[in-house]
Structure formats: C-alpha cells, structure tokens
C-alpha positions as CSV (number, residue, x, y, z in Angstrom):
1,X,-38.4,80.5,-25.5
2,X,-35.7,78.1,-24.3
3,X,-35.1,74.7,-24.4
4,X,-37.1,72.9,-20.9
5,X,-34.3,72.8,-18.4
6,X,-33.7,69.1,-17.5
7,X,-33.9,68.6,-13.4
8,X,-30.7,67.7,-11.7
9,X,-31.0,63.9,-10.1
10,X,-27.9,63.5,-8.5
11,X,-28.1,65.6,-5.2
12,X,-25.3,66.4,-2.8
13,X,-21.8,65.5,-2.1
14,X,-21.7,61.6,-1.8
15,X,-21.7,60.0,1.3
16,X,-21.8,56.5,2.8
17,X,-25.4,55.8,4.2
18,X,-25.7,56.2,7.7
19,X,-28.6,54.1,9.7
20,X,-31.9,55.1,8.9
21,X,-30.8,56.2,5.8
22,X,-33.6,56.5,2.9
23,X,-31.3,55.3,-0.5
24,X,-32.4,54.7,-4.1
25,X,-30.5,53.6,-7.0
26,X,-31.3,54.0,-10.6
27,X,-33.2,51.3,-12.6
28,X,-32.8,50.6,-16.5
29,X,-30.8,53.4,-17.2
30,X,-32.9,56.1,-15.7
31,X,-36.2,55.1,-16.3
32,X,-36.9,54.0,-12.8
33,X,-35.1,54.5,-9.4
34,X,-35.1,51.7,-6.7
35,X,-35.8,52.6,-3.0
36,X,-35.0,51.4,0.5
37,X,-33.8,52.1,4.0
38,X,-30.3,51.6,4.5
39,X,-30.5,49.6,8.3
40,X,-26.7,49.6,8.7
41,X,-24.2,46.4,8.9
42,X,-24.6,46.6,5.1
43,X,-28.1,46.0,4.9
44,X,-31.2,47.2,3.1
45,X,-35.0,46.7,4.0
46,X,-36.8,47.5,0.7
47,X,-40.1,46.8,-1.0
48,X,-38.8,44.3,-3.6
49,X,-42.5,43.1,-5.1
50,X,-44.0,39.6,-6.0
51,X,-41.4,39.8,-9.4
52,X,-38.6,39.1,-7.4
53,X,-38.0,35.8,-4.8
54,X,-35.4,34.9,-2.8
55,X,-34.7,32.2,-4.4
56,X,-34.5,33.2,-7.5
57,X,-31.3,35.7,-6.0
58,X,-28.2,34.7,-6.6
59,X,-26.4,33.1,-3.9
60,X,-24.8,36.5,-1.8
61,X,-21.2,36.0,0.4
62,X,-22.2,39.3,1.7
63,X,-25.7,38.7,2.7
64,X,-25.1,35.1,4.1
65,X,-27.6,34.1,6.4
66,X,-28.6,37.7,7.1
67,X,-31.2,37.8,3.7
68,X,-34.4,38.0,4.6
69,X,-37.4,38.0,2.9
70,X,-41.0,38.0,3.9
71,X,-43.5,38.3,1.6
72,X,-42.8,41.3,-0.7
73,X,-40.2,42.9,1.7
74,X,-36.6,41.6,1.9
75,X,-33.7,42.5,3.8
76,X,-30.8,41.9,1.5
77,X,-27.1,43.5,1.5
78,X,-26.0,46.7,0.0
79,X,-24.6,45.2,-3.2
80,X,-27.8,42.8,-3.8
81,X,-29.9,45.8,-3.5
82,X,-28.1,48.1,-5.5
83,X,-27.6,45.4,-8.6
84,X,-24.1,47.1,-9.8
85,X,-26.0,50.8,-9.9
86,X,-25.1,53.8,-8.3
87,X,-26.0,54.5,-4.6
88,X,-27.9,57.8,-4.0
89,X,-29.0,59.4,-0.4
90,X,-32.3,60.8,-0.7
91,X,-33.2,63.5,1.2
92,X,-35.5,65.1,3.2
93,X,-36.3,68.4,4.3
94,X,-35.7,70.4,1.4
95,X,-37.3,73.5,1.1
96,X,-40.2,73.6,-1.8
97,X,-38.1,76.0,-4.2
98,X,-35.3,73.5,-4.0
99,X,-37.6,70.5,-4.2
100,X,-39.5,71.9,-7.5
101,X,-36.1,72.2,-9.0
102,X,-35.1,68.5,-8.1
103,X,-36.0,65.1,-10.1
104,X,-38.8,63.9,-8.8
105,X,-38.3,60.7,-5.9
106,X,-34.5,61.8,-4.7
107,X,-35.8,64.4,-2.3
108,X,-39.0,65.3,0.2
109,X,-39.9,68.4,1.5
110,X,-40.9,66.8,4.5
111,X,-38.4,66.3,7.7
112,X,-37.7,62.8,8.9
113,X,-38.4,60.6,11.9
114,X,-35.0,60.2,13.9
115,X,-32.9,57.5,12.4
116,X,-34.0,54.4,15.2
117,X,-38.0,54.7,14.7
118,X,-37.4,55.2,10.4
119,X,-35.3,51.5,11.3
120,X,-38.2,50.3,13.5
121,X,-40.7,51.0,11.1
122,X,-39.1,49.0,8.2
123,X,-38.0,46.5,10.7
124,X,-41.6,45.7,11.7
125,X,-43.0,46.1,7.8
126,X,-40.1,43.5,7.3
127,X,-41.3,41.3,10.5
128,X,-45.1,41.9,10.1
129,X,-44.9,41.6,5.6
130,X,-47.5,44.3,6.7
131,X,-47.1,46.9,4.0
132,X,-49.4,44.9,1.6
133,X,-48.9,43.9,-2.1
134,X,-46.7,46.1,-4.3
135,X,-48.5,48.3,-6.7
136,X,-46.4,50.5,-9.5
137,X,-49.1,53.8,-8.6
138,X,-50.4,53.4,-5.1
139,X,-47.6,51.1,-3.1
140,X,-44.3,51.2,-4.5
141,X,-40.6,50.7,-2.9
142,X,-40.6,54.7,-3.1
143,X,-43.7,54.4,-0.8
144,X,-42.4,52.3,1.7
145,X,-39.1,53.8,2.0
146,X,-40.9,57.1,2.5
147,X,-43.8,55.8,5.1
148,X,-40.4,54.5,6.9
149,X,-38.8,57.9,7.3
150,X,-42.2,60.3,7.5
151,X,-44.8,58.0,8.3
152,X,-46.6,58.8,5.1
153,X,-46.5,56.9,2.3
154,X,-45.7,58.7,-1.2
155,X,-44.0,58.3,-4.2
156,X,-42.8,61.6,-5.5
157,X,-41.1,59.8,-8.7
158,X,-44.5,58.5,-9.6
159,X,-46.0,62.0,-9.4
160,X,-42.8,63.5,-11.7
161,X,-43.7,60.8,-14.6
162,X,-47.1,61.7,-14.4
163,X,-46.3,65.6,-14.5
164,X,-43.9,64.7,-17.5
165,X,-46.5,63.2,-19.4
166,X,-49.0,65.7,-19.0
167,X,-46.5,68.2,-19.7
168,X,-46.1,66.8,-23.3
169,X,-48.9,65.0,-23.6
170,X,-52.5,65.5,-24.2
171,X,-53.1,67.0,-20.7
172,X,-51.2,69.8,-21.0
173,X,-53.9,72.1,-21.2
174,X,-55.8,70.5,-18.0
175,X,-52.1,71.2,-15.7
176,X,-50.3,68.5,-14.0
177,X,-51.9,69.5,-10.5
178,X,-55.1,69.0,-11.4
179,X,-53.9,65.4,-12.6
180,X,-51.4,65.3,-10.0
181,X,-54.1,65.8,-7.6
182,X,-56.6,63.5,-9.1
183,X,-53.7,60.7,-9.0
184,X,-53.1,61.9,-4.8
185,X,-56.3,61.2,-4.1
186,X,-57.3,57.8,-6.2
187,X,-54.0,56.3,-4.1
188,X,-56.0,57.7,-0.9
189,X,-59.1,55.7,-2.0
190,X,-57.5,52.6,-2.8
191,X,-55.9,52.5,0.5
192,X,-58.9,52.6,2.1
C-alpha cells in the first residue's frame, strides 16, 4: 500500500468575502484554523474566547470605533481577525464525496441560510453575548460561524483531529465513527 493521501485545505479560486461570508484563517502554522462571518465594510463577527480582550488588542486604524466586543464575541476588522494569516472562504454545500476528500472545518455539506439572516444571526449572538462560553470540543469559533450560516452548530475540524488521532492512534481498531459519533453526541448532552 501507499503512502495516506494528505487532504487538500485550500479550496477554490480565491475570492474577496462577500456579506454573509463564513471565513477561517489558519492558526499556528496549521495546527488550528480560526473562524468567523465576514459582515462586510471590512468586518468580522467571530467567537474570539475568554483568552482574548479588547483591550488587550492592539490599538486598530481600521477597526476605529467600529470594534466591538461583548463578552466572548467581538466584531473586529478583517486584518485584526485574520492576525497577518491567509484568508480562506469556507464553503457550503459540497457534496459528501467532495467533502470526505476535503480537510476537515473548510467545507460543509450542508447549504446555507441566505446571506442577511447568516448576518442577523451573528449580529444578534454579537448583541445578545448569547452563544455561551467558548469551549475547544463543544463551542468553538467553528461552531458559531457554522450555527450562523446553518443554524446548527458544528465543528467539522474538531471531528477531523479526532478522526486523525484514531486513525493512528490506539482507536484505530474501534473506527473513527464510532468515536466520531460518541464525541457528536457528548457535545449534544452538554448543550443541554
């Protein structure tokens, strides 16, 4: 057998966000990706986490008075979100072939809301700090920026670490859906 073919991360033809716009950039070389939704006039809504405060940013030219931050939501600029990393489009739709092919958190198989209710909804997360605390497993920026376009909140990147894991790990036997599965449904109970 062959060497494990690595899955592709960087999807389509690049593109400036449009409004409504689910984007993620790479974190600490590859080891994580950051999510948001792109809200136009350069701005981001994203689940940012207790880690990070406003005023521990630096001071923006950009972002100006338009930063905003409620609790662990912030609405920051394009350049404060994406730190100096790359801007990616995640996308939605893809069909479950492609989407098993695809590093896991750039894509979803399932379609979006229309681009003014996936704005409303991180609008009023934003307004409302009603997402709830962040959580690396069960309530991520991943999370949010999917809720925001679908309506339900999951984190396909979390799923692909776990799958990577069990694939070399000492799981491999038991399959990554059975853990995958386990995982889905302890994030359903402690939502509850």
């Amino acid at each position: 057998m062959g060497q494990p073919q690595s899955k592709p991360s960087k999807p389509s033809i690049p593109r400036f966000p449009q409004p409504g716009d689910h984007i993620y950039c790479e974190r600490k070389g590859g080891l994580y990706d950051h999510h948001g939704i792109y809200v136009g006039d350069d701005m981001v809504i994203h689940l940012q986490g207790a880690a990070k405060k406003l005023g521990e940013l630096p001071t923006c030219h950009k972002c100006g008075d338009k930063r905003v931050v409620n609790g662990e939501i912030a609405k920051v600029c394009i350049d404060c979100f994406l730190d100096g990393d790359t801007l990616q489009i995640y996308e939605y739709g893809v069909t479950y072939p492609e989407f098993s092919k695809r590093k896991r958190g750039t894509c979803c198989p399932r379609y979006s809301r229309p681009p003014h209710l996936v704005i409303s909804a991180a609008t009023d997360f934003l307004e409302r700090n009603g997402f709830g605390p962040y959580d690396m497993f069960t309530n991520n920026c991943e999370h949010f920026a999917v809720c925001c376009k679908t309506g339900s909140a999951d984190s396909y990147q979390i799923e692909g670490h776990i799958e990577g894991v069990i694939d070399t790990g000492p799981f491999a036997m038991v399959g990554a859906s059975v853990v995958v599965a386990a995982y889905s449904i302890s994030k359903g109970v402690s939502q509850n």
